[in-house]
C-alpha positions as CSV (number, residue, x, y, z in Angstrom):
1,X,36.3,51.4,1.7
2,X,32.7,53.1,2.6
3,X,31.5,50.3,-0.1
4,X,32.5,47.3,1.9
5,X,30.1,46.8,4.0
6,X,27.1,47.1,1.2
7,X,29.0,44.6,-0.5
8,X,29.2,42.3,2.0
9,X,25.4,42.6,3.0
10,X,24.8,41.6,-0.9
11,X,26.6,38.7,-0.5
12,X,25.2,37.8,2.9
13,X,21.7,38.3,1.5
14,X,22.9,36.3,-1.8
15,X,23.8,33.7,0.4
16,X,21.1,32.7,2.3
17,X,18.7,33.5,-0.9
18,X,20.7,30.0,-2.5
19,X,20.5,28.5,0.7
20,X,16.7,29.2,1.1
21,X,16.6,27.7,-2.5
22,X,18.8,25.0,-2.1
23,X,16.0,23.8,1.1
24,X,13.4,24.0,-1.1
25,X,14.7,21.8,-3.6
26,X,15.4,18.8,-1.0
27,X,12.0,19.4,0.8
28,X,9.6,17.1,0.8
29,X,7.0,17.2,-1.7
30,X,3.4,18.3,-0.5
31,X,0.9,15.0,0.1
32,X,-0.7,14.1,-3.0
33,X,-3.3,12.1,-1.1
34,X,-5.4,12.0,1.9
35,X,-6.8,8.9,3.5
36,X,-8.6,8.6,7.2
37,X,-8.1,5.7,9.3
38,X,-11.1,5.7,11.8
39,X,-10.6,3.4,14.8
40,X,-13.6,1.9,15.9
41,X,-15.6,2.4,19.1
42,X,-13.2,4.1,22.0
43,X,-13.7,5.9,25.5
44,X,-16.8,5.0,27.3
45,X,-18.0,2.6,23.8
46,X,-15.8,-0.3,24.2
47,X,-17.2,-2.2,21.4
48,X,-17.8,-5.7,21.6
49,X,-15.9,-7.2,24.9
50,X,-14.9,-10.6,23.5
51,X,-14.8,-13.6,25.4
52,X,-14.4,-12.0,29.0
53,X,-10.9,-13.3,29.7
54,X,-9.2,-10.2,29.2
55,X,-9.6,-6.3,29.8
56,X,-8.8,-5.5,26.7
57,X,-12.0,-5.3,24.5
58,X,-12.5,-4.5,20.6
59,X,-11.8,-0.8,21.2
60,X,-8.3,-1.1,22.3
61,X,-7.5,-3.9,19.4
62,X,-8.7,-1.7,16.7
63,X,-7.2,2.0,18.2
64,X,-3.4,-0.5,18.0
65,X,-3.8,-1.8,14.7
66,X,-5.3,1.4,13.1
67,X,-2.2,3.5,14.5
68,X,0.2,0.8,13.3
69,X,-1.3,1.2,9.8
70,X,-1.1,4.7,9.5
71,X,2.8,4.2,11.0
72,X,3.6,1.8,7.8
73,X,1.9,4.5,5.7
74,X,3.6,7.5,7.4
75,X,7.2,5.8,7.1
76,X,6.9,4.0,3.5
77,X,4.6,6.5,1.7
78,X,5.4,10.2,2.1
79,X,3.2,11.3,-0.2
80,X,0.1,10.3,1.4
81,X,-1.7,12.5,4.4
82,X,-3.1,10.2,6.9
83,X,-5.8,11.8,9.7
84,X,-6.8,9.4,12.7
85,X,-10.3,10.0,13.9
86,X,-9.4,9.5,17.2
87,X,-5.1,8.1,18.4
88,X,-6.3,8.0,21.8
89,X,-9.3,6.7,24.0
90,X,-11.8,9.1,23.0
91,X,-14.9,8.7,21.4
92,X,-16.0,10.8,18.1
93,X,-19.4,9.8,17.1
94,X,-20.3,8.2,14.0
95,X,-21.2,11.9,12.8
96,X,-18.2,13.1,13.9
97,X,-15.4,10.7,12.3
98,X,-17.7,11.3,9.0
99,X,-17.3,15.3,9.0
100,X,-13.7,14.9,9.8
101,X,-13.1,12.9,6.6
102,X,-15.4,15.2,4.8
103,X,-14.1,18.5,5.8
104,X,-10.5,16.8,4.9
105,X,-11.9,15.9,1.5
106,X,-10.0,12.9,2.0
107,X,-9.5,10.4,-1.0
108,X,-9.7,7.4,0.8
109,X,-11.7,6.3,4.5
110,X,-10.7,3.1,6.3
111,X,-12.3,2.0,9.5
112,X,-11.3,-0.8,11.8
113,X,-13.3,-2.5,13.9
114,X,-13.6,-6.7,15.4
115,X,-16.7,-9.2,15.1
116,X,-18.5,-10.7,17.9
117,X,-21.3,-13.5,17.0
118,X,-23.1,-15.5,19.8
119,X,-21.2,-18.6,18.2
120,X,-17.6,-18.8,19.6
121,X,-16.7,-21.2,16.8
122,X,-17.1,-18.1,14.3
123,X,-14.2,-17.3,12.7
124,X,-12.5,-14.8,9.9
125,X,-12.0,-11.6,8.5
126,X,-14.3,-9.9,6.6
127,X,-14.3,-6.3,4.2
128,X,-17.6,-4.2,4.5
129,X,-18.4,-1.4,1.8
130,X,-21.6,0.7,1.3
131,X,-24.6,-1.0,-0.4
132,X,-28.4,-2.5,0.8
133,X,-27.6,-5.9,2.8
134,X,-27.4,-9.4,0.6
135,X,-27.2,-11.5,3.6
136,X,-28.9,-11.3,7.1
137,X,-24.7,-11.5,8.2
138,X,-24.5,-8.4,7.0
139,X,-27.5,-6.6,8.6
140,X,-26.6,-8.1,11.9
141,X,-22.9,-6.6,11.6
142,X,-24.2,-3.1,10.1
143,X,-27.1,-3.0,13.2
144,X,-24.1,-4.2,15.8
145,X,-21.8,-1.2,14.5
146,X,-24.3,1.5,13.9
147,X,-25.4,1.0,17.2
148,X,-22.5,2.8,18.6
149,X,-24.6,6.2,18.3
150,X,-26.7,5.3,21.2
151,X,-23.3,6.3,23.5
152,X,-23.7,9.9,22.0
153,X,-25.6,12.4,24.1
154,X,-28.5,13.9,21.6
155,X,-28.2,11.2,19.2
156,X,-32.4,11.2,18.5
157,X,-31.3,14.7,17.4
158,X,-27.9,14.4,15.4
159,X,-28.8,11.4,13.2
160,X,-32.3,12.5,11.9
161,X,-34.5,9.6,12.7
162,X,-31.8,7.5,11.5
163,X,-32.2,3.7,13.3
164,X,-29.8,1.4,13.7
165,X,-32.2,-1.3,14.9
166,X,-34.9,-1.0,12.3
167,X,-34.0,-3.1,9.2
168,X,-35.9,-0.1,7.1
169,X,-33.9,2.7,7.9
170,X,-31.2,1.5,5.7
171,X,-33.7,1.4,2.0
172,X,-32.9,5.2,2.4
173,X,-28.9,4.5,2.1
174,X,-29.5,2.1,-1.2
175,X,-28.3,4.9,-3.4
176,X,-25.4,6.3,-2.0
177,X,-21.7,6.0,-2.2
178,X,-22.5,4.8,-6.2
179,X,-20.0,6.7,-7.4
180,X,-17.4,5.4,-5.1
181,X,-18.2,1.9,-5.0
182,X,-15.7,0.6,-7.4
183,X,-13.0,1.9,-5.7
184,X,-14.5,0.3,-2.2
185,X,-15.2,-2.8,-3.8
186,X,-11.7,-3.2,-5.4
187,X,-9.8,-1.9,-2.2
188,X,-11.6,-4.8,-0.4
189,X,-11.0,-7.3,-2.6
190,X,-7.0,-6.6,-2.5
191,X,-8.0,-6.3,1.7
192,X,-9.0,-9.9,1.8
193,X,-6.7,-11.2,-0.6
194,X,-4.1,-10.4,2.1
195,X,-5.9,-11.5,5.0
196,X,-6.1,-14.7,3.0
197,X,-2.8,-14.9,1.3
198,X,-0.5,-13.8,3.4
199,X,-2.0,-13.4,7.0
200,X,-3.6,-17.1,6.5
201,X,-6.8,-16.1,7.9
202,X,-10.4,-17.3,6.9
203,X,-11.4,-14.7,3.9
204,X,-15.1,-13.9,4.8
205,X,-15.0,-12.1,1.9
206,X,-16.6,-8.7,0.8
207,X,-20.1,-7.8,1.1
208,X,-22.1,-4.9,1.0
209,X,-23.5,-3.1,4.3
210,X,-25.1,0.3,5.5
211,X,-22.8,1.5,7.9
212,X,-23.5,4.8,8.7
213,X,-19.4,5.8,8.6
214,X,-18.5,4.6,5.4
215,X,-22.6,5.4,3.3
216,X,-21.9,8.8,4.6
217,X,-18.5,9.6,3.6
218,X,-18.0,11.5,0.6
219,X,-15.2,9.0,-0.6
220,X,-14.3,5.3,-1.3
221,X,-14.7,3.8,1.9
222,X,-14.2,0.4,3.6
223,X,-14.9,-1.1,6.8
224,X,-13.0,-4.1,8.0
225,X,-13.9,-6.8,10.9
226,X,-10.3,-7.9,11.3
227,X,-11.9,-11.2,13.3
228,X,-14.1,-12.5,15.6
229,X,-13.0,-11.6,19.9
230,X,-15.9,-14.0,20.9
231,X,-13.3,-17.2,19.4
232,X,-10.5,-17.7,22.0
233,X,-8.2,-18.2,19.2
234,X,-9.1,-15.4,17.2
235,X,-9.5,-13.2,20.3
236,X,-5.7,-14.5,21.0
237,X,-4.2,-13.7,17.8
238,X,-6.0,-10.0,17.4
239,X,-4.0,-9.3,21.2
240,X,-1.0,-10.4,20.3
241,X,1.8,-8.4,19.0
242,X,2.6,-10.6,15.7
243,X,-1.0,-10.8,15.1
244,X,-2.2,-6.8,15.2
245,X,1.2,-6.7,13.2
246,X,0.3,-8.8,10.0
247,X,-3.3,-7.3,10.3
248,X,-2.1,-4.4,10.0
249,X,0.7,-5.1,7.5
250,X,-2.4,-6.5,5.0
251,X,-4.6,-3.6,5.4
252,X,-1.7,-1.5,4.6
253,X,-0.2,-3.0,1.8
254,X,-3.8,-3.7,0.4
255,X,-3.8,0.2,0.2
256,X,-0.4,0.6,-1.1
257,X,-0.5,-1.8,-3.9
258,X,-4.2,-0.9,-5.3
259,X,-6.0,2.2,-4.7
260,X,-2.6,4.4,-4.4
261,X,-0.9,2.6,-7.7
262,X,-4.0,4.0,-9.4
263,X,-3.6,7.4,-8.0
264,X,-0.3,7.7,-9.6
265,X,-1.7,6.5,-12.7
266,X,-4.4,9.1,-12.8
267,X,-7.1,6.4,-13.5
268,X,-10.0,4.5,-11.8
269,X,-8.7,1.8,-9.2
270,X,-8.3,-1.2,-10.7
271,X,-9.8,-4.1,-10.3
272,X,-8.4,-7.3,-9.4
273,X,-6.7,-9.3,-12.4
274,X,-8.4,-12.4,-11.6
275,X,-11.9,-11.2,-11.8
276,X,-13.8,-12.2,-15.1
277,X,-15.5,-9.2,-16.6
278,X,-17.6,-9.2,-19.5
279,X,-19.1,-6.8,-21.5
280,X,-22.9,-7.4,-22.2
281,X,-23.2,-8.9,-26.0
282,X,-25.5,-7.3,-28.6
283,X,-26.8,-9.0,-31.8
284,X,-25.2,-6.5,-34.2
285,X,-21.7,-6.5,-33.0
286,X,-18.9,-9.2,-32.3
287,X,-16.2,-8.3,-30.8
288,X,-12.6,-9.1,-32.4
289,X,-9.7,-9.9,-30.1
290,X,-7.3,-7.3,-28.9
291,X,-9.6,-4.7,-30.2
292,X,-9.0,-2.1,-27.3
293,X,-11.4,0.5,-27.0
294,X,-12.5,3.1,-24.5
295,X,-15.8,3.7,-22.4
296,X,-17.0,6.3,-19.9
297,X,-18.6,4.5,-17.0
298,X,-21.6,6.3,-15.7
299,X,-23.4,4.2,-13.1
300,X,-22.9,1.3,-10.8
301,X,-25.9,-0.6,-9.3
302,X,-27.2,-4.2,-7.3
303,X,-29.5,-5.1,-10.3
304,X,-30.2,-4.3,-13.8
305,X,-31.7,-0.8,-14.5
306,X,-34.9,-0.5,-16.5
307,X,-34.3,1.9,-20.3
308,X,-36.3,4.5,-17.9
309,X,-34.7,4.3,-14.7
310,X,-33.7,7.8,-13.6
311,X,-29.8,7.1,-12.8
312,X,-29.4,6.8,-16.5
313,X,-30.7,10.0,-17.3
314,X,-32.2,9.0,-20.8
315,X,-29.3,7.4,-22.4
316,X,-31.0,4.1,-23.6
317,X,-27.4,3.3,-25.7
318,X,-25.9,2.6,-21.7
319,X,-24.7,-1.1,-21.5
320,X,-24.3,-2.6,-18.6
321,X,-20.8,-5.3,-17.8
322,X,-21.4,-7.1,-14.2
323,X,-18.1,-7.0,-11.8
324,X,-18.3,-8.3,-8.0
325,X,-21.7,-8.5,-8.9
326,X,-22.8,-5.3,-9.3
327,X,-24.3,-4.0,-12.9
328,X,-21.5,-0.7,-14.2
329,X,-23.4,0.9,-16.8
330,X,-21.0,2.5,-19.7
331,X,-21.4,5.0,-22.8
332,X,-19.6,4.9,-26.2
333,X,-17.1,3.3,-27.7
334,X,-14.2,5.4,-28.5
335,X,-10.7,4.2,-30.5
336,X,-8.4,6.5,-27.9
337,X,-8.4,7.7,-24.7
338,X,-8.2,11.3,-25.5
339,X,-12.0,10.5,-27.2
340,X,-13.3,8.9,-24.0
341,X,-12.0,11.4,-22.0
342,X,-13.7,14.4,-23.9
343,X,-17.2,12.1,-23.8
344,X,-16.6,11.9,-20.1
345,X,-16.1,15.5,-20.0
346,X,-19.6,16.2,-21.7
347,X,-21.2,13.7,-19.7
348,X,-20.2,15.0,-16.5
349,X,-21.6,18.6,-17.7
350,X,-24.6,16.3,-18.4
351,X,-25.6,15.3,-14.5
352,X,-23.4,12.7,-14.4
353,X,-20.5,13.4,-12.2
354,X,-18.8,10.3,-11.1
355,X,-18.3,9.3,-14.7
356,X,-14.9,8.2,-15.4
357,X,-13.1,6.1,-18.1
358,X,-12.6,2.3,-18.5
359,X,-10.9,0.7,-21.2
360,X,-12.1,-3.1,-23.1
361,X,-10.2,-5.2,-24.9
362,X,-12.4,-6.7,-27.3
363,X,-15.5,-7.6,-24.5
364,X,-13.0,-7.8,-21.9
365,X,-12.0,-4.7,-18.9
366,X,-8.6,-4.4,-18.7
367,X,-6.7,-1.7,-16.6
368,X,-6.0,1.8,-18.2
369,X,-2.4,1.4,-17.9
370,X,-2.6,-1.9,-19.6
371,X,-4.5,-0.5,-22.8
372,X,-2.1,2.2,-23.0
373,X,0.5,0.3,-23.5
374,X,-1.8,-2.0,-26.2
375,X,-2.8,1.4,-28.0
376,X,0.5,3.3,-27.9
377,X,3.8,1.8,-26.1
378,X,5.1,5.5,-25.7
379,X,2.0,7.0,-24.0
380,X,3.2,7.8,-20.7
């Protein structure tokens, strides 16, 4: 009788023991990916104020479709993180949504903002990613948004000289964000496809730009003018309900089916299937067909490096394949992944640490998944 009780403490303990376990096992699993949404502008930095009919002004437009975007995420995709910059009408400073992303480590940054031109008839929606200007557009958009800074108290201080208004400040931003740029490019691509596609709005397309949010992030980064507030009709549309809706619908399933499909896959984002990539030809070798083979991409840049240049470290065997217009430099030429993946290994020991694999068939990029499947069906 005196054993009773212990008995029944055993079983008490036993039980909560498999109940504890039995939690565990239908709790969801930890985020396996982090991406920022940064709503542009807010609290006493309205951003642009449209065409004066309305209160509302480009900070409030962006802070409604940037929360709905990270709503779709939250309920559709539970294993990504998402972190706002700001969910109310504050204002972080440029420095400030950068660190938070930074310190998060994030994997992906997003920010939202609306164009303004002194033309009311311009119209569309346009992706920004890091890079020296192509087009005067794109400096005027980059000065317009950088410009945001000036709100901050001690900004002379806090951004180092940095300029938005002088068209030379930005040489010094040429060279960063190189490793992430594929990913930016191909998550902008997908961005406008939906604009275009499925949203029906003007694609504006994707261009390169030295915003200070997304040259000073550590990870891919985008920044997206979902239209222009200074066109009634655009201004109209980015207000109304159905409108911030599909915006924000496109951005997010932009995201979904690109950069986090690649995630799973453990590989470099893909880029978009339509693109025509070709591998630069050399005298002594022709290329059969379906020959797949595996590179480790070391270097992306605007224009074609010289043998000396220092991003290639020495290696004068680097070729160079041209996508979105930008020169990706590659080493070797390996039959299997488990090859390319060791080179890529060695070459990040080397100095080169954004290096990652890509995979040809015959002088053609294809996706990893895609030559895996070509190489060996049961490779998971």
């Amino acid at each position: 009788m005196k054993q009773r009780p212990k008995v029944a403490k055993q079983r008490v303990i036993a039980g909560c023991i498999a109940l504890v376990t039995l939690c565990a096992a239908f709790a969801p699993a930890p985020p396996t990916l982090t991406v920022v949404l940064d709503a542009g502008h807010g609290g006493k930095d309205p951003g642009n104020l449209g065409t004066g009919r309305y209160s509302t002004t480009e900070k409030d437009i962006t802070l409604d479709v940037t929360l709905r975007i990270g709503q779709y995420i939250e309920e559709n995709l539970p294993e990504v993180e998402v972190i706002y910059t700001r969910k109310d009408n504050s204002f972080p400073g440029l420095r400030d949504r950068v660190r938070i992303a930074n310190e998060a480590q994030a994997d992906l940054f997003i920010s939202i903002h609306c164009d303004a031109f002194d033309n009311a008839g311009a119209r569309g929606a346009g992706t920004y990613v890091m890079g020296m200007h192509k087009s005067e557009e794109s400096l005027r958009v980059a000065m317009r948004e950088n410009a945001s800074m000036f709100s901050e108290e001690g900004y002379e201080r806090n951004y180092d000289g940095f300029d938005p208004n002088d068209p030379d400040t930005y040489i010094a931003l040429s060279l960063r964000q190189n490793v992430n740029l594929d990913a930016s490019l191909t998550l902008g691509a997908a961005i406008q496809s939906q604009f275009r596609e499925r949203v029906g709005r003007k694609d504006r397309g994707v261009k390169q730009a030295g915003f200070y949010v997304i040259s000073y992030t550590t990870m891919p980064s985008a920044l997206v003018e979902l239209g222009f507030l200074t066109n009634p009709d655009e201004e109209d549309f980015l207000r109304s309900e159905s409108g911030k809706a599909y915006m924000a619908s496109a951005v997010y399933r932009a995201f979904r089916d690109t950069y986090l499909a690649a995630r799973k896959e453990d590989t470099p984002v893909p880029a978009p299937p339509e693109e025509d990539v070709k591998i630069e030809k050399t005298p002594q070798r022709v290329e059969p067909k379906h020959d797949v083979w595996f590179g480790v991409q070391i270097c992306t840049v605007g224009e074609p490096l010289k043998p000396d240049s220092p991003e290639l470290r020495g290696r004068t065997d680097a070729k160079a394949y041209i996508r979105h217009g930008m020169h990706k430099y590659i080493l070797g030429h390996h039959p299997t992944p488990e090859a390319a993946h060791e080179a890529k290994v060695a070459l990040r020991a080397d100095g080169f640490d954004g290096a990652f694999v890509v995979a040809f068939d015959g002088e053609d990029q294809i996706p990893m998944s895609q030559a895996r499947g070509m190489t060996n069906p049961q490779t998971p």
